[in-house]
BAFI-3210 file (N, C-alpha, C; in Angstrom, 3 decimals, decimal comma, padded with zeros to 6 digits):
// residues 94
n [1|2|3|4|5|6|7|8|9|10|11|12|13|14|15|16|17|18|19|20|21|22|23|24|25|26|27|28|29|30|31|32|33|34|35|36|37|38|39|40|41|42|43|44|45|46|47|48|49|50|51|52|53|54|55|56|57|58|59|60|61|62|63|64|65|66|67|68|69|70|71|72|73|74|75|76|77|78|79|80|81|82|83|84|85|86|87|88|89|90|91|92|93|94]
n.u [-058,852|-058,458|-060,818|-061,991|-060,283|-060,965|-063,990|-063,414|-062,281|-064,412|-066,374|-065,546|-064,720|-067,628|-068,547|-066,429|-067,728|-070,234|-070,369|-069,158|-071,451|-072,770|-071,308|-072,224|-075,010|-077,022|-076,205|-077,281|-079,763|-080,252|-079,085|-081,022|-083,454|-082,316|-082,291|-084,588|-086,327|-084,801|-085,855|-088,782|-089,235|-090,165|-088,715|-089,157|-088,925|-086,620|-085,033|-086,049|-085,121|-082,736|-081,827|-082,354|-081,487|-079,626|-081,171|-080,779|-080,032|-079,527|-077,406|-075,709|-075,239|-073,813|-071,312|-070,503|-070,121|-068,051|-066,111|-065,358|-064,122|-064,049|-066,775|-068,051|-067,558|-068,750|-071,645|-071,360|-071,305|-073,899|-075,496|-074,767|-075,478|-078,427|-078,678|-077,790|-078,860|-081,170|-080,730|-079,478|-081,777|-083,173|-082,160|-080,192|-077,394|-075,040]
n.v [117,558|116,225|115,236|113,727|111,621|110,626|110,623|108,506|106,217|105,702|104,943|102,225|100,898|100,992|099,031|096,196|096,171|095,179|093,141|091,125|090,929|089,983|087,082|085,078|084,404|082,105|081,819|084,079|083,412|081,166|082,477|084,609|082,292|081,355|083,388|084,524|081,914|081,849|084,162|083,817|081,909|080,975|080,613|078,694|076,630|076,953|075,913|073,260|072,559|072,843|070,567|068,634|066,285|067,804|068,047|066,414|068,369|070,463|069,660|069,340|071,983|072,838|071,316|072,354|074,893|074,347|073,512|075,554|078,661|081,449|081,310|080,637|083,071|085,105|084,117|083,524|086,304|087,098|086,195|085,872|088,169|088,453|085,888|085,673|087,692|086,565|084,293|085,236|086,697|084,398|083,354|081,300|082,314|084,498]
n.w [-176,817|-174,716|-173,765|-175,597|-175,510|-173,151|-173,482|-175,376|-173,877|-171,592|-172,982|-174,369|-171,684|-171,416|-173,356|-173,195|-170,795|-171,869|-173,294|-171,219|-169,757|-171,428|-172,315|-171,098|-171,212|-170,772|-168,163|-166,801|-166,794|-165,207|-162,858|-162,212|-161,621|-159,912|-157,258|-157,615|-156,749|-154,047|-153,346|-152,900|-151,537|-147,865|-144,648|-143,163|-145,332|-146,722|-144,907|-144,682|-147,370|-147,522|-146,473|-148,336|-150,974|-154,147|-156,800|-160,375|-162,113|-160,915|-159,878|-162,248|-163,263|-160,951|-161,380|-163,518|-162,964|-161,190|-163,253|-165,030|-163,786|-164,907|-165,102|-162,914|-161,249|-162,567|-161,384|-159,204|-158,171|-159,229|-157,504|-154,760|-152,847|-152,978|-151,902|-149,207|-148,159|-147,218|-146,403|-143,817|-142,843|-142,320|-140,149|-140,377|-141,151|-138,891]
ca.u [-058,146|-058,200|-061,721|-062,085|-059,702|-061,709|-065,192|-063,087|-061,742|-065,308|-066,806|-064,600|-065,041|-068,857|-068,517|-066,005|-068,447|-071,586|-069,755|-068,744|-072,792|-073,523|-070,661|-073,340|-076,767|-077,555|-076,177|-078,281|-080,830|-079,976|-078,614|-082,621|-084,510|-082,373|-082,390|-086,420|-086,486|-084,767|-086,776|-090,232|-089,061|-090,199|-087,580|-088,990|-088,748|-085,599|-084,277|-086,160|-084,613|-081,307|-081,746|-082,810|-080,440|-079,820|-081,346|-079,725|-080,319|-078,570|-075,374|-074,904|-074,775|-072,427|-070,315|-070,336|-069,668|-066,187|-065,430|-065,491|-063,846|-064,486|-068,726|-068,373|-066,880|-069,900|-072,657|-071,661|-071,365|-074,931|-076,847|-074,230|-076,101|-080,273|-078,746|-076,878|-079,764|-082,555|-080,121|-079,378|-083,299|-084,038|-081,065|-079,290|-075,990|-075,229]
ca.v [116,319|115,121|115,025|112,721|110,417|110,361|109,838|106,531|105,295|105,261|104,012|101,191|100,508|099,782|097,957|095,478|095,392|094,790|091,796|090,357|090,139|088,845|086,163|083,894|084,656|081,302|081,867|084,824|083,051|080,471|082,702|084,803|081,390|081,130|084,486|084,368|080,738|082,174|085,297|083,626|081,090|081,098|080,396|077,415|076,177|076,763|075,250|072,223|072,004|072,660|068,939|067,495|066,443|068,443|067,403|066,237|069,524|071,047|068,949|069,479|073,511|072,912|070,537|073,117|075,795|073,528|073,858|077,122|079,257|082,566|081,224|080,690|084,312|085,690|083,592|084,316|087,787|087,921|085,069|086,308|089,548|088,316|084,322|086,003|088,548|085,652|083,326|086,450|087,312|083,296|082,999|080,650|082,104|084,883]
ca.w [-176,990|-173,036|-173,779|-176,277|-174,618|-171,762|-173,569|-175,586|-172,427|-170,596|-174,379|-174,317|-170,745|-171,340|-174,265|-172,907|-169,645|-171,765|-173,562|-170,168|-169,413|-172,640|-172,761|-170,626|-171,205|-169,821|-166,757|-166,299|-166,610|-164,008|-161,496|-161,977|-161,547|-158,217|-156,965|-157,594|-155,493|-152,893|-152,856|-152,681|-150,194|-146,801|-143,923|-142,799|-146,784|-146,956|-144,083|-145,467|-148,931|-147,117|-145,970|-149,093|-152,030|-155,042|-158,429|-161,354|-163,069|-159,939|-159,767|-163,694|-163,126|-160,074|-162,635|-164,747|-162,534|-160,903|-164,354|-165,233|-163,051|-164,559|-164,970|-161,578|-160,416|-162,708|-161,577|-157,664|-158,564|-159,243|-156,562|-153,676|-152,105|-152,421|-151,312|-148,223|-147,321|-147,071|-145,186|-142,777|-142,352|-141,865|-139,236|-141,176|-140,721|-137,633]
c.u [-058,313|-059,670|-062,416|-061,735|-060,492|-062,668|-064,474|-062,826|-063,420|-066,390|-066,478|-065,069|-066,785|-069,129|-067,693|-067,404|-070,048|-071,162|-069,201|-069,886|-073,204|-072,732|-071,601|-074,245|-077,368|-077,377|-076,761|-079,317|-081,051|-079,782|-080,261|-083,455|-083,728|-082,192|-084,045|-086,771|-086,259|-085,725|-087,983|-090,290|-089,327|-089,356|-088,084|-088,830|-087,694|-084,675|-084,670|-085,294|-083,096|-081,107|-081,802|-081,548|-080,762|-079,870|-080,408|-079,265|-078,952|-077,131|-074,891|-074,720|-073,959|-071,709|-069,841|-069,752|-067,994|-065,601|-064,749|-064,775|-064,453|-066,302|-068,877|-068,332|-068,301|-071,230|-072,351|-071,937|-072,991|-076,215|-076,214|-075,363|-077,680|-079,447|-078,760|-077,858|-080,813|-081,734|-079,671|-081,089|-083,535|-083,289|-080,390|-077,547|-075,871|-075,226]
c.v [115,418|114,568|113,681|111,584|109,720|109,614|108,347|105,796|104,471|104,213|102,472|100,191|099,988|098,925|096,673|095,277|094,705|093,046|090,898|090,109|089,306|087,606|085,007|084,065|083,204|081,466|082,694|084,629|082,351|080,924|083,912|083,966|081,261|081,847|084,467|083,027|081,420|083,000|084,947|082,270|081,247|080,684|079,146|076,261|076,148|076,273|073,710|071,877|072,188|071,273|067,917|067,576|066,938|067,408|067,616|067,725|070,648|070,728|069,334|070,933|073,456|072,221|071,799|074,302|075,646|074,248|074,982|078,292|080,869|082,964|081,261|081,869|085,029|085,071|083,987|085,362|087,888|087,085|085,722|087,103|088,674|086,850|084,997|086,683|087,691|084,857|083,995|086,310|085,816|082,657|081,814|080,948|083,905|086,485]
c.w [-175,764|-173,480|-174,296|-175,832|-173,810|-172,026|-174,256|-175,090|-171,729|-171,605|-174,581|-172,820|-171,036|-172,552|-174,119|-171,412|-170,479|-172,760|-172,630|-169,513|-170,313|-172,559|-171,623|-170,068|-170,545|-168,388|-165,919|-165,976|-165,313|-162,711|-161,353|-161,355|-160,222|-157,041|-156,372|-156,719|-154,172|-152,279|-152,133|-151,436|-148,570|-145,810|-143,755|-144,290|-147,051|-146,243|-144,594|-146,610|-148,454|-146,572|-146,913|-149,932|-152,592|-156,291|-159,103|-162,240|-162,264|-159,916|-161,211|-163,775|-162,068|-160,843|-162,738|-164,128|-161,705|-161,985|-164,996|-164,220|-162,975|-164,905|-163,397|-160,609|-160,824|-161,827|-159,657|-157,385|-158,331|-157,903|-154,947|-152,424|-151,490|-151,954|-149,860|-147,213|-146,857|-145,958|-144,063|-142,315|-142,063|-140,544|-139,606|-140,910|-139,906|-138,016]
res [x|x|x|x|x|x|x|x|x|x|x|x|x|x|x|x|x|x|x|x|x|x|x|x|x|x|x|x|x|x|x|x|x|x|x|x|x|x|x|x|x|x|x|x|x|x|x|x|x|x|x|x|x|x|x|x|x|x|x|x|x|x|x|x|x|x|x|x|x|x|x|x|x|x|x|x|x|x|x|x|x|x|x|x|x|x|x|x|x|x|x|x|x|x]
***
């Protein structure tokens, strides 16, 4: 009996987590295409584009992400770590 419990508990658990990736398949996408920028970016490239403005394309996913609170918790969730490690390795921040 504990048993069972146990496996419907952990059952449950990934079926609510795999519906909390799916509920924005776009944003997966988005937070890939800027994961993969950062990645292939060279330091002195990215200190550049840290100077320039952000495109329209850009400001309407930050919109969107104001908006949103819990798009925004996912979508840091997944750009956080590779943004953080590139801006570490380019001395960007200490």
């Amino acid at each position: 009996m504990k048993r069972k419990v146990i496996t419907a508990t952990v059952l449950t658990a990934f079926a609510l987590a795999g519906v909390a990736f799916a509920q924005y398949p776009v944003l997966d996408m988005v937070a890939g295409k800027v994961v993969q920028k950062y990645q292939g970016m060279t330091c002195e490239q990215l200190w550049q584009q840290k100077s320039q403005p952000k495109s329209a394309e850009e400001q309407r996913v930050i919109g969107l992400l104001k908006s949103d609170p819990q798009m925004r918790t996912a979508f840091v969730n997944k750009v956080a770590a590779p943004i953080v490690n590139k801006m570490f390795e380019c001395g960007m921040i200490p």
